[in-house]
N, C-alpha and C positions, 0 to 999 in steps of 0.2 A: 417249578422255576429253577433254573439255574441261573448262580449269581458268580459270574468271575472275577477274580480279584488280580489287581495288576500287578506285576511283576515283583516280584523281594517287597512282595505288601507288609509293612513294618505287625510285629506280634500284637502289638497293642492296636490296632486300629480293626486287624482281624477279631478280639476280643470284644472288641468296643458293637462291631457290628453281629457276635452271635447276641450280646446282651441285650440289643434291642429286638430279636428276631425273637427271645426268649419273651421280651416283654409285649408280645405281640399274638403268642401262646402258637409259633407257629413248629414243627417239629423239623430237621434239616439234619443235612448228615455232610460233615469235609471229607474232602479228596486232595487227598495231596500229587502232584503231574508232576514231569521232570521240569515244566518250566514257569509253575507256581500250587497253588490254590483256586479249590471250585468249592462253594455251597448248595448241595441241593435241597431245595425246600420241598417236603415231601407232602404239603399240604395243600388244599384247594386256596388259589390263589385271585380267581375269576374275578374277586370282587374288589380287588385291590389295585390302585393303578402302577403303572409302573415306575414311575417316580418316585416312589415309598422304598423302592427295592435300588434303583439305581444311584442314589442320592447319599445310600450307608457308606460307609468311611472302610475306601478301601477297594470298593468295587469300581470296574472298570464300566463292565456290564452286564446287566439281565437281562436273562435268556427266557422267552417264553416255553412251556412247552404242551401248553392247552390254551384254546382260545377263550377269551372274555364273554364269548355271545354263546352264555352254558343254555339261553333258554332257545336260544333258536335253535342251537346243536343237540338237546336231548330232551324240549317238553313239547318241538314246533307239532301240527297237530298233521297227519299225511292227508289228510279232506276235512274240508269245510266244508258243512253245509251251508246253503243259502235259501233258504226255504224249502222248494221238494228237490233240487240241485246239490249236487256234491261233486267238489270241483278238489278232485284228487284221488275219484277213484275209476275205474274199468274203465267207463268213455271218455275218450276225450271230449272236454267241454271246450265249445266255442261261446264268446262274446262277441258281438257284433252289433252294429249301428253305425249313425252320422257321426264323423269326430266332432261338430256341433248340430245340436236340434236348432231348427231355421222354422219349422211352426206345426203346428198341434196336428192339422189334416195330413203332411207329407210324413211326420211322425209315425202317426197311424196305421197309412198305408202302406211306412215301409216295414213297421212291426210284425204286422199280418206276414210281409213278403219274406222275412226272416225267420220267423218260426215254421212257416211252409220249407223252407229252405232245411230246415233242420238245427238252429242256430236254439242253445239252449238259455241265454243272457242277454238283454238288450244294454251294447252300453251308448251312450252320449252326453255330448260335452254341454253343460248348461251354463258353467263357469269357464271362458275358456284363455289361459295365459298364453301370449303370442309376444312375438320377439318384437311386430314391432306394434305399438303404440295405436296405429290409425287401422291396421288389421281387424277385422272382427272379433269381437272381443264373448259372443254370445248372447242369449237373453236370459240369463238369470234367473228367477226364482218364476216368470214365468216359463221358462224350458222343463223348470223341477214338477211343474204341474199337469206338462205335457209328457214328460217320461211316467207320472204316476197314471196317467188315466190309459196308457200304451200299456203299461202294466196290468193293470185291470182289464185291459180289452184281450189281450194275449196270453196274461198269469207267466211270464217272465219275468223273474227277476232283474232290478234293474241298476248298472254298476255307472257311477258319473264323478269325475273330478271334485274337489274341493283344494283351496289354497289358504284358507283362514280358518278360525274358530268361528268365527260369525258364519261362513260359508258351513263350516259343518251344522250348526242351527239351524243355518235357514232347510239345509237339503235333508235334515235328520227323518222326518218324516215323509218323504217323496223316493228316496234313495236305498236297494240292500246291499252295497258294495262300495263304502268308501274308496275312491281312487287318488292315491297320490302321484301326483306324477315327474319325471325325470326331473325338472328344475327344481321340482320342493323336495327331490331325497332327503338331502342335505338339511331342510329346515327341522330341527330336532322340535322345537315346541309344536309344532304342527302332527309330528309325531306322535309324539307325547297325546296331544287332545284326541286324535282318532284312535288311542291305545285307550282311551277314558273312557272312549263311548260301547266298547265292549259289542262292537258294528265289525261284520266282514269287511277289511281292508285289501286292497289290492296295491301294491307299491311296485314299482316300476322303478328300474336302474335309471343311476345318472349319467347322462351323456359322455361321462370322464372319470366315471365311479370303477374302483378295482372291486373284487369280489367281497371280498374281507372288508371294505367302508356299506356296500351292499346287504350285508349278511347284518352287520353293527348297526343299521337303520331300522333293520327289520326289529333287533332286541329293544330299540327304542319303545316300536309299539308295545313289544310284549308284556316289557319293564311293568305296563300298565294295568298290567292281568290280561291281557288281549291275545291271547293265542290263535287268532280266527285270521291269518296273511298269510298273504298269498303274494306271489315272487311272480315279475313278468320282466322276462329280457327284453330290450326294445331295440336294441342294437347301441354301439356304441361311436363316440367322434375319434375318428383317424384322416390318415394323410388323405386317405380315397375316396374323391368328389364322384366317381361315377354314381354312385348311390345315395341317398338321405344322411344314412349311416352304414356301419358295418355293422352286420347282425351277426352275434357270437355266439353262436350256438355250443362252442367250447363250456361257456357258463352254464348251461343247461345239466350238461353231464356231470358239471364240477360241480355243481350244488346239489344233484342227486345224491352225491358222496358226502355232503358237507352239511346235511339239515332234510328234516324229512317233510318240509313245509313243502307245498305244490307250487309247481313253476309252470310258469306261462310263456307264449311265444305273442309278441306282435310283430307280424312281419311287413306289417302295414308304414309304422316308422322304422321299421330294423331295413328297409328298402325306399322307401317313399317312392318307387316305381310301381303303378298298378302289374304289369307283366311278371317282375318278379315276387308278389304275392302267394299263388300258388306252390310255386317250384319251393322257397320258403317255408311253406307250412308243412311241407313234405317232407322236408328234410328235420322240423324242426319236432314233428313227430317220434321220424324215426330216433333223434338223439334222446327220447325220454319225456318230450314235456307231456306237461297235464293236458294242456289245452292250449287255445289262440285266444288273442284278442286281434282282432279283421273291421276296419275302416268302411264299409258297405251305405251306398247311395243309392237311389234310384235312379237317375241322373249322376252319376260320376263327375262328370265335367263340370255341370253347373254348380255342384258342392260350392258355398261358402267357405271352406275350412279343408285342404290339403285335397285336392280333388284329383293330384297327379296320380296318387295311391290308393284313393278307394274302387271297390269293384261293385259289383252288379249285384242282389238277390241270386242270380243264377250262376255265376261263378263263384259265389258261394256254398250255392248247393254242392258244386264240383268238389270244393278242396273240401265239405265236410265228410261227402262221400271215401276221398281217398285218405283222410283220418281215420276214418271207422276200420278201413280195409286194410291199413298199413298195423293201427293197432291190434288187430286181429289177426296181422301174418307175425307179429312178434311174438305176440301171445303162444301162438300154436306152436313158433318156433324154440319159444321157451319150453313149453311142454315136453317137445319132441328132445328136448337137448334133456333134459331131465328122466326121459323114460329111456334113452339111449346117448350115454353121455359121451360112447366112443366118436358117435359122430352123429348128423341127423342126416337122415332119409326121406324124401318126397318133402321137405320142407314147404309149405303154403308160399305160394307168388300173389304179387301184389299189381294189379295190372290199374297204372294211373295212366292211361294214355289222354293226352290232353282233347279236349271235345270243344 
């Protein structure tokens, strides 16, 4: 950290502020500029807020120059498993299902049509929060009952929202993927409890969250020994109504750089347009993600719950096919660029022509 001090900062208040940094056992080295004094604190600072440092007698202001969230940036884990699933390494993983389960037989049958598809996670909503009030709200701890015997029948593991600590009880034994989602980033205690339960977590950006509040959610969990989260962009709120949201696939790349935790794509809310799903997962591929989370009905239209953007079993199978093939032409392209770094030759094509 670097602490700047304002202008012709009187000797004694310069003094006054190493003596507390001494009694703080921190090491720091001055700089003298032509247009005053700097402190550098040459010590790990991550756990200290910034307030402690701006607040000494004399400074203008603290400069960060590492971030706070040391567990997400250098203990996050690059795969998690989830029972025989490991969502961070070679394939990309898809989750998929109803954004709410509506009952036990259409469940079933759509589980069966999923895994046939190639979908390696069933997710759906059993708890489900909605803007407004008289919206379908889900059925509860009977939907957790129906996602566990979809599980059983399939051997899918199975990822489902929670919004309270009673919701994490009730879903603890039905549920392998805690989901938090974009309204509750923000709730830290909520955090906190699914960081206790030492449970694969799934968290999901907020509709208005920058990277860095994003990344600071995630150390919430970790704080709690929970290393097992997992990062899904969902897209975020801007000025532009053509779409649900805007999905920023910029974050994708930028947290490959920023944390070696697995990122996920849902282009499902990152569009709320069925059509633009695909094109989406393609793209969302190629910028690096781990995987999708994908909105899939049997009935689309009749969905209960966001039915503008969910798709078919079979347009499913589409986009996991042009997953596999997209991560397979980077792959090779890696290779190739590494065995001939001047350039690459007969580089692998990716032929997704829509069907």
């Amino acid at each position: 950290m670097i602490l700047v001090f304002k202008s012709e900062v009187p000797e004694h208040q310069l003094a006054a502020t190493q003596q507390q940094l001494d009694r703080l056992g921190f090491t720091y080295k001055p700089v003298r500029t032509a247009t005053g004094c700097l402190l550098i604190i040459l010590d790990d600072v991550s756990t200290f807020p910034s307030h402690v440092f701006s607040q000494l007698p004399g400074v203008e202001k603290a400069i960060r120059l590492t971030s706070q969230c040391s567990l997400v940036f250098k203990n996050g884990r690059p795969s998690v498993p989830v029972r025989h699933v490991s969502i961070g390494g070679d394939e990309p993983i898809v989750m998929a299902g109803p954004c709410s389960v509506e009952g036990e037989a259409h469940l079933l049958q759509l589980a069966h049509s999923l895994k046939d598809a190639g979908a390696h996670i069933l997710r759906g909503g059993a708890f489900k929060p909605r803007t407004s009030p008289y919206d379908f709200q889900g059925l509860g701890k009977e939907a957790l009952a129906y996602l566990a015997a979809a599980r059983t029948a399939t051997g899918m593991p199975v990822v489902s929202e929670v919004m309270s600590a009673e919701q994490i009880e009730q879903a603890f034994d039905y549920v392998d993927i805690f989901q938090i989602g974009a309204r509750s980033m923000y709730n830290y205690e909520l955090l906190k409890e699914v960081g206790r339960t030492r449970r694969p977590v799934l968290l999901k950006r907020g509709m208005s969250a920058t990277l860095q509040e994003f990344v600071s959610a995630a150390e919430y969990i970790m704080m709690q020994g929970n290393l097992q989260v997992i990062l899904c962009e969902r897209g975020i709120r801007t000025f532009e109504t053509h779409t649900r949201n805007t999905l920023d696939l910029n974050a994708v790349a930028a947290l490959k750089t920023m944390t070696p935790l697995p990122v996920l794509v849902d282009p499902s809310h990152g569009t709320g347009r069925r059509e633009l799903v695909r094109p989406m997962s393609r793209a969302a591929i190629a910028a690096g993600a781990d995987g999708l989370m994908i909105e899939v009905h049997q009935q689309p239209n009749a969905a209960l719950s966001d039915a503008e953007q969910a798709i078919t079993p079979a347009m499913l199978k589409d986009i996991i096919d042009d997953a596999r093939r997209i991560r397979a032409a980077l792959s090779d392209a890696h290779t190739n660029q590494a065995l001939h770094p001047a350039g690459i030759h007969g580089a692998a094509t990716v032929n997704c022509t829509p069907t």
